[in-house]
N, C-alpha and C positions, 0 to 999 in steps of 0.2 A: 320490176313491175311486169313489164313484158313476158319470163319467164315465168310467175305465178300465174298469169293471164293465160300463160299455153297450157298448165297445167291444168288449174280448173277445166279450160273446155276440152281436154282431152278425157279428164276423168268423165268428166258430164257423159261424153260421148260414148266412154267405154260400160258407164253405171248404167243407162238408156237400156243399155241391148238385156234381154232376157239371159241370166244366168245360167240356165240351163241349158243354151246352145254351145256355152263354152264349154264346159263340163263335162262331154258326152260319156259315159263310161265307156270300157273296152275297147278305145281307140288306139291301139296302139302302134304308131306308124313311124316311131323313127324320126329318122333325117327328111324324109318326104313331109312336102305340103300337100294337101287334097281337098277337093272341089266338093263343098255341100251346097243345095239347093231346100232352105227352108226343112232340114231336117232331114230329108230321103239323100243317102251318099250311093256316089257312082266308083267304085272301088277301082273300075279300069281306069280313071284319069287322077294322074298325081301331078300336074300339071301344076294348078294353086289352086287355094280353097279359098272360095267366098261365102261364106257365111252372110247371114242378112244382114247389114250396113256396112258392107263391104270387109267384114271380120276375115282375116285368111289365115287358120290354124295350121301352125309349123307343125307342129308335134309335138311327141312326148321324147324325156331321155331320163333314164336312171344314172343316178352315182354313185355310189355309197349312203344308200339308203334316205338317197332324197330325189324323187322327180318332179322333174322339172315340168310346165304346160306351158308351149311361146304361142301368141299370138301377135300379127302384126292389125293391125285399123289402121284403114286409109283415110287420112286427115287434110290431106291436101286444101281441099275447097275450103275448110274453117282457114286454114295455116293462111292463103294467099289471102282471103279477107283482108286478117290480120299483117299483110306484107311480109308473111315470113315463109323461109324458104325449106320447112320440112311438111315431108308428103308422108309419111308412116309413124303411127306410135306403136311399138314392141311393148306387149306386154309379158312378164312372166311369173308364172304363180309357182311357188315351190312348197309338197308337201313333203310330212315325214311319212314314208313308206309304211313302216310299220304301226304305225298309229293312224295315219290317213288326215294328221293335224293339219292345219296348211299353216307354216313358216313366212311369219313377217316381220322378223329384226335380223339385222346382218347387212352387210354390204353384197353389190353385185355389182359388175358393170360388162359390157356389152363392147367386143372388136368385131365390125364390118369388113368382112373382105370385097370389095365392090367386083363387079365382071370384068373391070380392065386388071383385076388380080393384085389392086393396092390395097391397103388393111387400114382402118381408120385408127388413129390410136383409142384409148379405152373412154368410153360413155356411161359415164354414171346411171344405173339405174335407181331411181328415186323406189323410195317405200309410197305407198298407194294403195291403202286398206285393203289388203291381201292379195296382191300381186305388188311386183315391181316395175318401173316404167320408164319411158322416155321418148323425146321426138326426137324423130332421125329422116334425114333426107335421104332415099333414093330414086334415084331420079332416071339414071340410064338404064336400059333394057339390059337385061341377061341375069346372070345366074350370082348371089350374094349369099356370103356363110358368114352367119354370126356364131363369135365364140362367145360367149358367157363364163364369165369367169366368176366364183364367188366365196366368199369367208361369213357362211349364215351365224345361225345363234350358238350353235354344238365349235365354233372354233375351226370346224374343219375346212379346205380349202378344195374347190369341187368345178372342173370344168365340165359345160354343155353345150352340145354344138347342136345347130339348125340350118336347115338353107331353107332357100325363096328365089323363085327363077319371074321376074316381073318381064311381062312382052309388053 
């Protein structure tokens, strides 16, 4: 019950935001996250990106003809509501390169390396009307890499990495 409950209001929360601030074409940045305000980007700071309801775009990564889009949404204030103890939902949307389709069947799951440098074992990323999802706690300051690990609809087995550095 509980985890349907996080689900719904995560999705709620993710459906809310305008489309096209996730989207932006010709971002492409990599391993960095970066700081947007309401659309105008400040290219000197890769610091973290907040996007309007606190959206922070990891970036992009190609792999054999699938990239990847991660975002994190800061959820915290629903989550504690609710008495539960994740503050971040990772999103990540995967299209085909070559087509520009976006890819929504396939498994994916998601290893946290936290900044004291322990690696979370693997997190299921749920399917989520085109992206893939999940609530994840972090909670201490410094610097996190998530790997992405995935087996989509073509069979093939494809990692992608991100980080996020939370002050």
């Amino acid at each position: 019950m509980r985890l349907s409950l996080t689900i719904i209001i995560a999705s709620t929360l993710f459906f809310g935001l305008p489309l096209g601030a996730l989207a932006m074409k010709g971002m492409e940045h990599g391993k960095q996250a970066e700081t947007m305000d309401h659309g105008s980007m400040d290219h000197g700071n890769h610091d973290g990106m907040a996007m309007e309801g606190d959206m922070i775009m990891l970036g992009n990564a190609v792999e054999d003809g699938v990239k990847a889009m991660a975002h994190l949404k800061d959820v915290a204030a629903a989550m504690a509501k609710m008495d539960m103890d994740a503050t971040h939902h990772i999103m990540i949307m995967f299209t085909d390169q070559a087509s520009g389709d976006t890819i929504e069947s396939g498994i994916a799951a998601v290893k946290i390396e936290r900044p004291d440098g322990t690696e979370s074992g693997p997190i299921k990323l749920m399917g989520m009307q085109g992206h893939f999802g999940a609530d994840i706690e972090l909670s201490e300051p410094g610097k996190y890499e998530f790997k992405v690990g995935t087996k989509l609809a073509d069979g093939k087995q494809r990692q992608f990495e991100f980080e996020f550095t939370l002050k």
